[in-house]
PyMOL CGO cylinders between C-alpha atoms (Angstrom):
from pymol import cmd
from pymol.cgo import CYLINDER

trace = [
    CYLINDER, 110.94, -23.27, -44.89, 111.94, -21.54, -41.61, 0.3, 1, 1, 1, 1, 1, 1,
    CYLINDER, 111.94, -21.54, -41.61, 110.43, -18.64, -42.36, 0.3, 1, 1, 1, 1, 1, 1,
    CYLINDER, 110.43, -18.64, -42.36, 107.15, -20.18, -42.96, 0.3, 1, 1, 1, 1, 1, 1,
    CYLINDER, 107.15, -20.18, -42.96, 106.91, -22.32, -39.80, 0.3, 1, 1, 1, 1, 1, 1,
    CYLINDER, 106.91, -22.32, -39.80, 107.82, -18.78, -38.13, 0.3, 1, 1, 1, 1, 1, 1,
    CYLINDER, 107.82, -18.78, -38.13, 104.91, -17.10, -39.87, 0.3, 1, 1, 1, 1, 1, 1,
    CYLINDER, 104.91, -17.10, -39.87, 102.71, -20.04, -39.22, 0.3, 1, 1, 1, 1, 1, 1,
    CYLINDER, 102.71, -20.04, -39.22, 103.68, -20.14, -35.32, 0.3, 1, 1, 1, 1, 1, 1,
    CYLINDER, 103.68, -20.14, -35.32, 103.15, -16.38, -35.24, 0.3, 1, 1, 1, 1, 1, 1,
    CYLINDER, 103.15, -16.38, -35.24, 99.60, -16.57, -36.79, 0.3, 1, 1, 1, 1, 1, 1,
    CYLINDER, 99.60, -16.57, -36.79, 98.51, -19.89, -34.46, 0.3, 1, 1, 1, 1, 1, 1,
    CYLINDER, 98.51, -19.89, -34.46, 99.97, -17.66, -31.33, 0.3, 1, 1, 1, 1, 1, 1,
    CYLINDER, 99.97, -17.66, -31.33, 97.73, -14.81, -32.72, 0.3, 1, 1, 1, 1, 1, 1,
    CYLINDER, 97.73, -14.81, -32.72, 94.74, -17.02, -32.77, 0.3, 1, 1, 1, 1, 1, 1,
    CYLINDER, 94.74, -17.02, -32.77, 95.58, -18.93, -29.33, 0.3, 1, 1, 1, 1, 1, 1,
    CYLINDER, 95.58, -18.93, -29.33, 95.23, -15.36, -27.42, 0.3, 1, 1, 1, 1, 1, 1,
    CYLINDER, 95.23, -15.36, -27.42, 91.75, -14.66, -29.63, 0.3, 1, 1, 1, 1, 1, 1,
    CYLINDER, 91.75, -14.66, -29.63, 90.56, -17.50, -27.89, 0.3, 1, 1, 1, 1, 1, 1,
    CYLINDER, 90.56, -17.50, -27.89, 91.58, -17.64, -25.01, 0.3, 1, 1, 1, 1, 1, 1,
    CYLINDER, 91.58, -17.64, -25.01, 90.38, -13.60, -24.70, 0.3, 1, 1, 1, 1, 1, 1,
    CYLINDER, 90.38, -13.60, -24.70, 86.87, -14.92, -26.23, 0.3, 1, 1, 1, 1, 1, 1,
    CYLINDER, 86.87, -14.92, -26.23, 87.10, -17.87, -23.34, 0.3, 1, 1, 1, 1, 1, 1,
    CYLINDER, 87.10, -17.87, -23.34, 88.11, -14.91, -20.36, 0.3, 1, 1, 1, 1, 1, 1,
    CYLINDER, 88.11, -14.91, -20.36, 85.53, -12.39, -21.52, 0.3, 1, 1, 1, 1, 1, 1,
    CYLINDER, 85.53, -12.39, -21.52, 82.48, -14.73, -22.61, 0.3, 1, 1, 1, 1, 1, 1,
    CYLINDER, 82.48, -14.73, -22.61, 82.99, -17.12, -19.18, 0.3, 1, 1, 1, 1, 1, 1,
    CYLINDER, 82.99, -17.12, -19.18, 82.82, -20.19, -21.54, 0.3, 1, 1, 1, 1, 1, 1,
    CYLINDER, 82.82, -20.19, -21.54, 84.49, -22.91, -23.63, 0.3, 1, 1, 1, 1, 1, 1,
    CYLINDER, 84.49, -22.91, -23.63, 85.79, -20.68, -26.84, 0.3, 1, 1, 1, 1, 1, 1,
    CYLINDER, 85.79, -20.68, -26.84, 87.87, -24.01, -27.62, 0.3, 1, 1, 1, 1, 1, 1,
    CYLINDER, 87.87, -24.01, -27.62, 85.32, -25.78, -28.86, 0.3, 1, 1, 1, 1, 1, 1,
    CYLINDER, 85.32, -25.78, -28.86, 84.03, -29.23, -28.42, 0.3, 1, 1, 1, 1, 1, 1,
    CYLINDER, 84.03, -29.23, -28.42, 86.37, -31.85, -25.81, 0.3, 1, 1, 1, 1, 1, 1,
    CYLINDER, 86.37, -31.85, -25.81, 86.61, -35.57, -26.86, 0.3, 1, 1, 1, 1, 1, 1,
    CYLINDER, 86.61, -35.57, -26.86, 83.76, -37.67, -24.88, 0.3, 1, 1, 1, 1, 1, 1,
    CYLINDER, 83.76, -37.67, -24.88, 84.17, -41.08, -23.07, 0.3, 1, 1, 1, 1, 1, 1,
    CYLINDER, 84.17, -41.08, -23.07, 87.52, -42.89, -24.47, 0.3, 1, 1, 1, 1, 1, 1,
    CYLINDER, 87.52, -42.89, -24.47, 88.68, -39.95, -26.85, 0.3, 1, 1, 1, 1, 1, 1,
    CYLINDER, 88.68, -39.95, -26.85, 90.93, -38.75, -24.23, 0.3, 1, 1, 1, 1, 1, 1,
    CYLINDER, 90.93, -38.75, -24.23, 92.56, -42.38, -23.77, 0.3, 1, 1, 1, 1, 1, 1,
    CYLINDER, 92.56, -42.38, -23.77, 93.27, -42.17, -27.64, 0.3, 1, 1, 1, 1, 1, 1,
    CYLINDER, 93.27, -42.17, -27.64, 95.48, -39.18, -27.47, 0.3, 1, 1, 1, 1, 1, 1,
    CYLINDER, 95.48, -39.18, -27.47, 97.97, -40.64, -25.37, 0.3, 1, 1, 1, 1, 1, 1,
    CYLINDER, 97.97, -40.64, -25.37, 100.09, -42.93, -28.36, 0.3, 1, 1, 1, 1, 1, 1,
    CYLINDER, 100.09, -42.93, -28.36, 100.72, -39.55, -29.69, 0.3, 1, 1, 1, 1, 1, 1,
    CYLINDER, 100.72, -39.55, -29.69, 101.30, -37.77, -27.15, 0.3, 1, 1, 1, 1, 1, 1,
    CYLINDER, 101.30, -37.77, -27.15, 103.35, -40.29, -25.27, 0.3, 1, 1, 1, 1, 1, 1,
    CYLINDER, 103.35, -40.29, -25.27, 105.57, -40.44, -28.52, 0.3, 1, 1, 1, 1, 1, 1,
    CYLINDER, 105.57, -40.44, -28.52, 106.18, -36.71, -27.94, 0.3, 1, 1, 1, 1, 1, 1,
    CYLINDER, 106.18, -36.71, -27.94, 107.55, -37.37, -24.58, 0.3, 1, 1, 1, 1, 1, 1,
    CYLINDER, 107.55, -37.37, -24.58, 110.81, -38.29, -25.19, 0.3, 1, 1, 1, 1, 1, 1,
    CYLINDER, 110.81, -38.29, -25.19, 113.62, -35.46, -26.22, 0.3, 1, 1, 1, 1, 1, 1,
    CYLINDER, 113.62, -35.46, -26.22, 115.52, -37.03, -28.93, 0.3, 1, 1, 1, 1, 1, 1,
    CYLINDER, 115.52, -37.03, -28.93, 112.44, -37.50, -30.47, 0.3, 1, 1, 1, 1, 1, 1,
    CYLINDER, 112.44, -37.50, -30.47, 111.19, -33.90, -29.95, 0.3, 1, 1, 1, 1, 1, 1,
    CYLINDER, 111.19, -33.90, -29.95, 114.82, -32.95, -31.64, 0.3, 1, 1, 1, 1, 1, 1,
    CYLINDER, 114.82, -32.95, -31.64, 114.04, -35.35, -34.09, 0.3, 1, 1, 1, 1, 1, 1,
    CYLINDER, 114.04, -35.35, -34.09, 110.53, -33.54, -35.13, 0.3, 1, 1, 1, 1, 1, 1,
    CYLINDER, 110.53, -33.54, -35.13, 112.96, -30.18, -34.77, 0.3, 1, 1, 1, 1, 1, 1,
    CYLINDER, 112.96, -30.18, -34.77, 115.46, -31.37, -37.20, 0.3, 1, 1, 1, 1, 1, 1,
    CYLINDER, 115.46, -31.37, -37.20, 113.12, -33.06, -39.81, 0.3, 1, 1, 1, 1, 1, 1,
    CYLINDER, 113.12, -33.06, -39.81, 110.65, -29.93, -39.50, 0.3, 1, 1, 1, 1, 1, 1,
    CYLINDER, 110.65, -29.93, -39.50, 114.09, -27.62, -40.16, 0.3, 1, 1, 1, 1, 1, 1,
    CYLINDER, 114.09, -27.62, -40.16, 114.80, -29.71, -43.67, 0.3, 1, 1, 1, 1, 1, 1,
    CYLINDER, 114.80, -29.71, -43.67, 117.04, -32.83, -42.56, 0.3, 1, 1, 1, 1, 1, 1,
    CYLINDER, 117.04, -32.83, -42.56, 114.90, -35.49, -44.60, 0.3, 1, 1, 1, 1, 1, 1,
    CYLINDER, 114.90, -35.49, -44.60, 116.84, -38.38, -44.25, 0.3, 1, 1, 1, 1, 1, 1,
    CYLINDER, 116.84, -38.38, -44.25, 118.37, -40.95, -41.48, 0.3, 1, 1, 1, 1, 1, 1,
    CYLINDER, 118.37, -40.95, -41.48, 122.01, -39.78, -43.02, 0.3, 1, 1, 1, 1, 1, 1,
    CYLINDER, 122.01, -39.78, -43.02, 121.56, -36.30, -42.29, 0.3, 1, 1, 1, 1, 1, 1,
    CYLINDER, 121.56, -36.30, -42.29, 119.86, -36.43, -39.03, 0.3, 1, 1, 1, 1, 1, 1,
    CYLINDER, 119.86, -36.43, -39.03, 123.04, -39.13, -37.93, 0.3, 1, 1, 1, 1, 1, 1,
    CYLINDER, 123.04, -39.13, -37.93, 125.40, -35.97, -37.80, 0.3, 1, 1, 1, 1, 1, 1,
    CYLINDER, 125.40, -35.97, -37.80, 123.05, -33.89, -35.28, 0.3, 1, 1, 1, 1, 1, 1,
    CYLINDER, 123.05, -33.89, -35.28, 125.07, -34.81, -31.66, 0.3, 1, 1, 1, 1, 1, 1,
    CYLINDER, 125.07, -34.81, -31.66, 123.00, -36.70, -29.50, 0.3, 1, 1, 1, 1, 1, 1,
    CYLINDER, 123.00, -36.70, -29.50, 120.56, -38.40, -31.45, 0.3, 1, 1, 1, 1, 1, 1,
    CYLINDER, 120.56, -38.40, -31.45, 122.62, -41.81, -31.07, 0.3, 1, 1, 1, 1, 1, 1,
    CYLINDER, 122.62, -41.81, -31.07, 123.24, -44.49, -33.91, 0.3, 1, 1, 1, 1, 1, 1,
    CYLINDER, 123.24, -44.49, -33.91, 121.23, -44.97, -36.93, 0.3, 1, 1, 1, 1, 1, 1,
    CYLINDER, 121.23, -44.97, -36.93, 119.18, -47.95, -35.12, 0.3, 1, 1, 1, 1, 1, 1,
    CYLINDER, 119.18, -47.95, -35.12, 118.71, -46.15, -32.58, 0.3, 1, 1, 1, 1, 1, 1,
    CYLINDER, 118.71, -46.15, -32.58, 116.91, -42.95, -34.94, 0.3, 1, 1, 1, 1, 1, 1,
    CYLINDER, 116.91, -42.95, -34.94, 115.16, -45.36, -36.45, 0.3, 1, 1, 1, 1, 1, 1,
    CYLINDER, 115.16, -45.36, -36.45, 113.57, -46.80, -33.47, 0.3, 1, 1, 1, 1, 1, 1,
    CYLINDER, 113.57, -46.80, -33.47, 112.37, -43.19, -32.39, 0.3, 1, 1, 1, 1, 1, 1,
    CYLINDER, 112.37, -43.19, -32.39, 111.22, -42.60, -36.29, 0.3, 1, 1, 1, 1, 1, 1,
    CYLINDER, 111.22, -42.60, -36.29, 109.21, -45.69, -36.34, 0.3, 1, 1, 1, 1, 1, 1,
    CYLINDER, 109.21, -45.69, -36.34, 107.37, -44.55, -33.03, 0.3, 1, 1, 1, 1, 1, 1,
    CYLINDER, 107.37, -44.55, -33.03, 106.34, -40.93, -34.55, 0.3, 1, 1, 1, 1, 1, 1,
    CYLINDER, 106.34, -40.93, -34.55, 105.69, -42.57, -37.79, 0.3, 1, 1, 1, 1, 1, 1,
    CYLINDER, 105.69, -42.57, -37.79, 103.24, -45.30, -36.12, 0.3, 1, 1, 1, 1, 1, 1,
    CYLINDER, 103.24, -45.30, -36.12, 101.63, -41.88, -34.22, 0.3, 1, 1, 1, 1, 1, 1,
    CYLINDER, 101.63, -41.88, -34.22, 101.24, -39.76, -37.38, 0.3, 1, 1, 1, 1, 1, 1,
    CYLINDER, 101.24, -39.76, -37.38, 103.83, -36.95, -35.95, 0.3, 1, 1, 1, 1, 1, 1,
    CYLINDER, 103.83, -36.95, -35.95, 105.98, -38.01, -39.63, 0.3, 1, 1, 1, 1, 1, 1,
    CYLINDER, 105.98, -38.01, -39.63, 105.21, -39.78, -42.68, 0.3, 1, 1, 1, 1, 1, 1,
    CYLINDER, 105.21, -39.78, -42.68, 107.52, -40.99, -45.49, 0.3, 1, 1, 1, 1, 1, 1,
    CYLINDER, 107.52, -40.99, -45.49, 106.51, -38.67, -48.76, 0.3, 1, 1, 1, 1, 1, 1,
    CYLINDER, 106.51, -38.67, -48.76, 109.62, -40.78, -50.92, 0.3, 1, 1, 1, 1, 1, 1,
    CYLINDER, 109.62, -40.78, -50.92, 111.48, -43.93, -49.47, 0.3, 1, 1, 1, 1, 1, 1,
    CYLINDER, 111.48, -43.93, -49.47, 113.55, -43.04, -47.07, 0.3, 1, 1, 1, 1, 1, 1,
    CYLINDER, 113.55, -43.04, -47.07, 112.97, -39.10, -46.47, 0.3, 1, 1, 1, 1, 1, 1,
    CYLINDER, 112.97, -39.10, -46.47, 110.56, -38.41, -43.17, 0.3, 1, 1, 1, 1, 1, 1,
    CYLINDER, 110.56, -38.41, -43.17, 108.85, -35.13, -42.84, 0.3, 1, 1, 1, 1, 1, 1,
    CYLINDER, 108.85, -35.13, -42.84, 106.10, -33.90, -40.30, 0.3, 1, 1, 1, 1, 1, 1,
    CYLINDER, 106.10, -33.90, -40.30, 102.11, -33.39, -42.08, 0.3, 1, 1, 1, 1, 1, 1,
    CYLINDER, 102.11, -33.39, -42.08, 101.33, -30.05, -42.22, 0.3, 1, 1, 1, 1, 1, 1,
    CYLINDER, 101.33, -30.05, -42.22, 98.57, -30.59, -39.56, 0.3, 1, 1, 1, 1, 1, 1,
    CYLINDER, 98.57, -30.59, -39.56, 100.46, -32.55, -37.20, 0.3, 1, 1, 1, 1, 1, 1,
    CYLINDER, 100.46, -32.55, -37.20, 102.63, -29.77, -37.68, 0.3, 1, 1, 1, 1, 1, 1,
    CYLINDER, 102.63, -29.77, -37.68, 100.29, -27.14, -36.84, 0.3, 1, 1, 1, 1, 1, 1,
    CYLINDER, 100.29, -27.14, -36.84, 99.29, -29.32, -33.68, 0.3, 1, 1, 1, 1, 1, 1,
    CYLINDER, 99.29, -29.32, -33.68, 102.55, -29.80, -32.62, 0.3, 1, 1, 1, 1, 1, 1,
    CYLINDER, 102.55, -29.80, -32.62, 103.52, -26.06, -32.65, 0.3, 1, 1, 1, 1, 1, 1,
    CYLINDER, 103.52, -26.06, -32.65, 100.31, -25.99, -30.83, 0.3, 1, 1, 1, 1, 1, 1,
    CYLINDER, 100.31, -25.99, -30.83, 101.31, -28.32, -28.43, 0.3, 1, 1, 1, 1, 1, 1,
    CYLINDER, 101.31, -28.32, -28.43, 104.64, -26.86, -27.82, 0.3, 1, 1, 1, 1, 1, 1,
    CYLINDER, 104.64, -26.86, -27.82, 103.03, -23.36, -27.66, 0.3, 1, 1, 1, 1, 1, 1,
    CYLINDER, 103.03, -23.36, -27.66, 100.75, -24.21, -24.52, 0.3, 1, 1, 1, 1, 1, 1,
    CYLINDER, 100.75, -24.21, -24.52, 103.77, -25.58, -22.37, 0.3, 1, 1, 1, 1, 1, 1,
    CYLINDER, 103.77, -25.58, -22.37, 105.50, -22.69, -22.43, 0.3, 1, 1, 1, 1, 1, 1,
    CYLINDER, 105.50, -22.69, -22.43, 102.83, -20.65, -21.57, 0.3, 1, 1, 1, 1, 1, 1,
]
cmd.load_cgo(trace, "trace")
């Protein structure tokens, strides 16, 4: 699984600097279309939710294969199991995870894509 979120970072970093060489050499927008009026308001549940470290490591760990609340209780510093589930239940209620079988999380692919993304442009 490791190996394919490297391959898939690799490709969305190829296609990042196609864009953003489109963007520098055509002087426009190569991004595509912004969110109008109150679309920009929406985005800030999720990205709020990604604001917070234990819940970025959380994303890490559950992205890297640890499914369940057990597993992701032995990772030092995530804090007690009430306290995971807390920071679950906030990137559940933002989309970042989803619960494919009763208590496993794991990220959607395209959340997962946009938070690779996300991560991407702030180290840039």
């Amino acid at each position: 699984m490791e190996k394919a979120v490297d391959n898939r970072l690799a490709e969305l970093e190829r296609r990042i600097a196609a864009l953003e060489s489109a963007a520098l050499s055509t002087g426009t927008d190569a991004v595509g279309k912004l969110p109008e009026g109150d679309g920009w308001a929406a985005l800030a549940g999720p990205l709020a939710a990604l604001g917070n470290p234990v819940r970025l490591t959380l994303l890490q760990e559950i992205s890297r294969g640890r499914a369940t609340v057990t597993a992701l209780s032995e990772v030092e510093g995530l804090g007690t199991s009430g306290q995971i589930y807390h920071h679950l239940r906030q990137l559940t209620a933002e989309g970042w995870l989803h619960t494919p079988t009763r208590g496993t999380f794991a990220v959607p692919p395209p959340r997962l894509v946009a938070l690779l993304a996300i991560l991407e442009a702030l180290q840039r």
